[in-house]
C-alpha positions in Angstrom: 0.0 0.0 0.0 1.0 3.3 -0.9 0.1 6.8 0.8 0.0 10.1 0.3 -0.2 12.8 3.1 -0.6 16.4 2.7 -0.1 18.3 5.6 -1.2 21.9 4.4 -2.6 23.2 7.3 0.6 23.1 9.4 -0.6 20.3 12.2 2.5 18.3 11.9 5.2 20.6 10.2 4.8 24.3 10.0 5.0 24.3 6.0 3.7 27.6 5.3 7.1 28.9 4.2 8.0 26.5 1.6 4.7 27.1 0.2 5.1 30.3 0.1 8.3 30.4 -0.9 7.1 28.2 -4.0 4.2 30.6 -4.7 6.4 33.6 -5.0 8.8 31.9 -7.2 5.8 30.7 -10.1 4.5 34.5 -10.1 7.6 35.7 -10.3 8.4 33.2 -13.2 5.7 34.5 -15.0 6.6 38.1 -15.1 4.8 39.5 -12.2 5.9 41.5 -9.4 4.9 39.6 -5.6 5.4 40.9 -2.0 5.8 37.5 -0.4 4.3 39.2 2.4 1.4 40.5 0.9 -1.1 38.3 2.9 -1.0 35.0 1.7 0.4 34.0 5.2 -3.0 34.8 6.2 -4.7 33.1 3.6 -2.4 29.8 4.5 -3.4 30.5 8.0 -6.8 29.0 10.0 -6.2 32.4 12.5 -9.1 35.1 11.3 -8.1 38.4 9.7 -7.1 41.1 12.0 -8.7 44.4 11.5 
């Protein structure tokens, strides 16, 4: 038997920063300009929007 496991909300590694870090690197690829801070920490994130 073979398995898969997807751990994208962060309960057994915190693996928000290689997705990120992957994210910023196809938009850049593509010609667009991305602040890897620009919120998608937030959107990878279960915690509610402050403000």
């Amino acid at each position: 038997m073979k398995t898969v496991f997807f751990d994208l909300d962060g309960t057994v590694l915190h693996s928000a920063p290689g997705i990120i870090q992957s994210v910023t690197h196809t938009i850049r690829q593509l010609g667009h300009a991305f602040d890897r801070h620009a919120g998608i920490e937030q959107a990878l994130s279960d915690q509610p929007a402050e403000g």
